[in-house]
C-alpha positions in Angstrom: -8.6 4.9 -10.4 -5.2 6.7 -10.1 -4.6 8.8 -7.1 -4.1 12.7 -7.9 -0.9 14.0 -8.5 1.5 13.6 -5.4 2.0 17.6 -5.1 2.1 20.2 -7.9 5.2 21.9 -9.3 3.6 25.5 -7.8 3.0 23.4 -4.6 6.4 21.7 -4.4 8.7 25.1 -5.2 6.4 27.2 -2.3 7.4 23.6 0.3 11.1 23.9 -0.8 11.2 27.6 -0.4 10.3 27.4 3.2 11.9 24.4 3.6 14.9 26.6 3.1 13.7 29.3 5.6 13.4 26.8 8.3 16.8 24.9 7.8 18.4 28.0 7.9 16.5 29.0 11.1 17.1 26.1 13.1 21.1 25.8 12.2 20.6 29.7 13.8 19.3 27.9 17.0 15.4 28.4 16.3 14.3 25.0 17.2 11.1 25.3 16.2 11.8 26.0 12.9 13.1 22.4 13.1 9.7 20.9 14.8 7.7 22.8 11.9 10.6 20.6 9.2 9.2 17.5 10.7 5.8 18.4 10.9 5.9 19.2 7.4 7.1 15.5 6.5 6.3 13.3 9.0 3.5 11.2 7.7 5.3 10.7 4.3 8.4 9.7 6.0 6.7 7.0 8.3 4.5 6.0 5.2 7.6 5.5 3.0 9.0 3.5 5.7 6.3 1.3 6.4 6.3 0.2 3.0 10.2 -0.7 3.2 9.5 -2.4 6.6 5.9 -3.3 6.2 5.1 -3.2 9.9 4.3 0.8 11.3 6.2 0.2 14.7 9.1 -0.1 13.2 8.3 2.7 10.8 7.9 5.1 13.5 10.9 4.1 15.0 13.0 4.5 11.7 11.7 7.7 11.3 12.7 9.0 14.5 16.3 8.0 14.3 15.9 9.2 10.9 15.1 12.5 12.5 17.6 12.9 14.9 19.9 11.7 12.0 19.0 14.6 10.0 19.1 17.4 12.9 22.5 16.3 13.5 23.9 16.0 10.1 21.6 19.4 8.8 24.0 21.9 8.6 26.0 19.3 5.6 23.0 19.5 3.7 24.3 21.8 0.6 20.8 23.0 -1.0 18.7 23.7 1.8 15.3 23.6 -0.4 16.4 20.0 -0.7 15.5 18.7 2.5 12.5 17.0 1.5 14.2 14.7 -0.4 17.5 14.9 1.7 15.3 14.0 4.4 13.5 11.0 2.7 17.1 9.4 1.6 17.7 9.3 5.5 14.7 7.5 5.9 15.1 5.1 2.9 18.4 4.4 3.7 17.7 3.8 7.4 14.8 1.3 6.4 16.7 -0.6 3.9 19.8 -1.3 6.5 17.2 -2.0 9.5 15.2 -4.5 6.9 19.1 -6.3 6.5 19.3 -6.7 10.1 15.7 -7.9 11.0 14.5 -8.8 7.6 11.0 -8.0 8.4 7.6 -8.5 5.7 7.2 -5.6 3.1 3.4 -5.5 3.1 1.4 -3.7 0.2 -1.7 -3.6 2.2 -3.0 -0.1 1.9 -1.5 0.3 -1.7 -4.2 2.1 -3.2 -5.0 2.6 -7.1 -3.1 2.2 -10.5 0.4 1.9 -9.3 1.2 0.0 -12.5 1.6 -3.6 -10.4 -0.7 -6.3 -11.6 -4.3 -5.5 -10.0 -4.4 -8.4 -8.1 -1.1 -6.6 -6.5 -2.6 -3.4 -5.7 -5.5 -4.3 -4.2 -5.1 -7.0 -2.0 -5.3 -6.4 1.3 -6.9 -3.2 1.2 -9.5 -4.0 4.3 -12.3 -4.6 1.6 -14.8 -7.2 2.6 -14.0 -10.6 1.8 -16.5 -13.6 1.6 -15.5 -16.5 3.6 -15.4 -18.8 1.1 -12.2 -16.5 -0.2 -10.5 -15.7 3.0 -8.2 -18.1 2.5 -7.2 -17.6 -0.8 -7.1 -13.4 -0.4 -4.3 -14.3 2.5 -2.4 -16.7 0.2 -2.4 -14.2 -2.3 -1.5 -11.5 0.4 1.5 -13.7 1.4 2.9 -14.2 -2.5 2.7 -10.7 -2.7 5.2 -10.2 -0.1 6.9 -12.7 -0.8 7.6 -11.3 -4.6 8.3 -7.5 -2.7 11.1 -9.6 -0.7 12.6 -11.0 -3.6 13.3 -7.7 -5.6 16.5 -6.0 -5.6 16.4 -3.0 -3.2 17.3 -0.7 -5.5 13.5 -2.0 -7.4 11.6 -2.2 -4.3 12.6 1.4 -3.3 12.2 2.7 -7.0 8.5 1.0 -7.0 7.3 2.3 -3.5 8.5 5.9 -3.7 7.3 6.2 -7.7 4.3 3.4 -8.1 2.9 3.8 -4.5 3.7 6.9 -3.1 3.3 8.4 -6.3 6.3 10.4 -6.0 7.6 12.6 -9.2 10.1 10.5 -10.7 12.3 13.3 -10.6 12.0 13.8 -7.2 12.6 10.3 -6.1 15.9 10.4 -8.9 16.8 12.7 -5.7 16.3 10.6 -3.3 17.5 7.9 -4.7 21.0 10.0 -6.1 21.2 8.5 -9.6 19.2 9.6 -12.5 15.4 9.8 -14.0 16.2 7.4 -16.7 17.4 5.0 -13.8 14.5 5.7 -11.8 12.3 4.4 -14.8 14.6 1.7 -15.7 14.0 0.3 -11.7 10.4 0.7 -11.7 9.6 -1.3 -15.3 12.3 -3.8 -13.9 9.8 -4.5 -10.6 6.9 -4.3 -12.5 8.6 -6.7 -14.8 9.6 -9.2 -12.4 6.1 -8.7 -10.0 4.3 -9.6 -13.0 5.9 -12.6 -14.1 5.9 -14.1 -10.2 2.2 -13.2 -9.7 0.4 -14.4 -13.4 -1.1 -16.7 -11.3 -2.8 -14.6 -9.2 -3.7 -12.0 -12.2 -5.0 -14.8 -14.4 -7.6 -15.8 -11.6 
């Protein structure tokens, strides 16, 4: 089953609108306007990191550079109802260039639903029970998985975690990602593409 809809269109325009309120607060020295900015996107900044990075202490500690990155840099930030996705570029970004210095596992292990990767893809390694007998093949399966993720262009891997996983609007992640919806598409059917041509082994089983 697919997850619901990442946020509605009535949903996202009232979150922009006060995103607005609170940038422009905390560039006027309210700071917790500020603290009530990262409240608001916390858990999807450390969860869109974690899947770049695939391992949650370094998520957390992306996203908090990523934060003070942002406070800094706020008051360049041209449409103010744009932080959400302003904010999640930082985060992206930051991943990405921490995953070219460390080049830690991308792990799809809580992916959840019909993210349009192979099934065998989605679901593995979602902490279901596993008989012992398959143990060993549910980790060897777990470890081509990465190792596909690894291999994809970044540009791909980003397009397929912020659209496929995090179920993301495509429009909003053409934001994040600064090029265009048709680009956006193009980038996720060229994952799915290649995922599904390095795991047909593990779909045809």
């Amino acid at each position: 089953m697919s997850k619901a809809k990442y946020i509605s269109d009535e949903a996202r325009d009232r979150e922009r609108k006060q995103d607005a309120v609170d940038v422009v607060a905390t560039l006027d020295g309210r700071l917790e306007a500020f603290d009530k900015l990262i409240g608001r996107y916390q858990r999807r900044a450390v969860s869109v990191s974690y899947r770049l990075l695939g391992n949650i202490q370094d998520a957390q500690d992306v996203c908090q550079k990523a934060f003070v990155k942002s406070f800094k840099s706020l008051a360049t930030l041209k449409d103010q109802e744009l932080f959400g996705p302003w904010l999640m570029r930082i985060v992206s970004n930051l991943s990405l260039n921490y995953r070219r210095d460390r080049k830690p596992h991308l792990s799809l292990a809580t992916a959840e639903g019909d993210s349009g990767v192979p099934e065998a893809v989605a679901s593995a390694g979602q902490g279901n029970s596993v008989e012992p007998s398959s143990a060993m093949e549910t980790e060897e399966s777990e470890s081509a998985i990465r190792s596909a993720m690894d291999e994809l262009p970044e540009k791909q891997r980003m397009a397929l975690v912020l659209f496929a996983i995090e179920k993301m609007p495509q429009k909003e992640v053409a934001e994040i990602m600064e090029c265009s919806v048709e680009m956006v598409k193009w980038n996720v059917f060229q994952a799915r593409k290649t995922l599904k041509q390095a795991l047909a082994h593990l779909i045809e089983e």
